[in-house]
Phi, psi and omega in degrees: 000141177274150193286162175307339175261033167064021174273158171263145191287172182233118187223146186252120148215127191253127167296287173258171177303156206213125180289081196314329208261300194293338178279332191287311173293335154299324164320292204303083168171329188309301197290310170316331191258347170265016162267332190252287162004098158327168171306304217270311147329267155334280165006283209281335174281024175227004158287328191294313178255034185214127177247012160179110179270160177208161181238151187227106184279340182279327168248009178063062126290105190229124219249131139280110176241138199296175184246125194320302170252033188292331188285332170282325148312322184290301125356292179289299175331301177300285206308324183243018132309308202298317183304313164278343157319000000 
């Protein structure tokens, strides 16, 4: 169910452990190339790291769950494209 200001909760959940430092500095580092990124494109990073969202309509909840090693496949991949750029 959503709060009086008519958000819905939101829950992350990750199969293994996720190095918080290393998502965070990719996010930051992240917007400019998922701006320049296709439709199509985008598509495919976001099959890679979410292997299934869902809704819980009794408590207005929406749960995202990661794909076990998307952040880490995700991850090694941006860096070292950034690394030949």
């Amino acid at each position: 169910m959503a709060d009086e200001d008519g958000k819905i909760g939101l829950t992350l959940c990750c199969c293994s452990p996720v190095d918080e430092e290393a998502v965070r500095t990719a996010l930051r580092e992240f917007t400019p190339v998922w701006e320049a990124l296709t439709t199509q494109e985008q598509g495919k990073v976001l099959r890679l790291l979410i292997r299934r969202i869902e809704y819980h309509g009794g408590t207005g909840k929406l749960e995202v769950i990661f794909e076990p090693t998307g952040f880490d496949g995700f991850l090694q991949q941006f860096t070292e494209e950034a690394a030949v750029a």
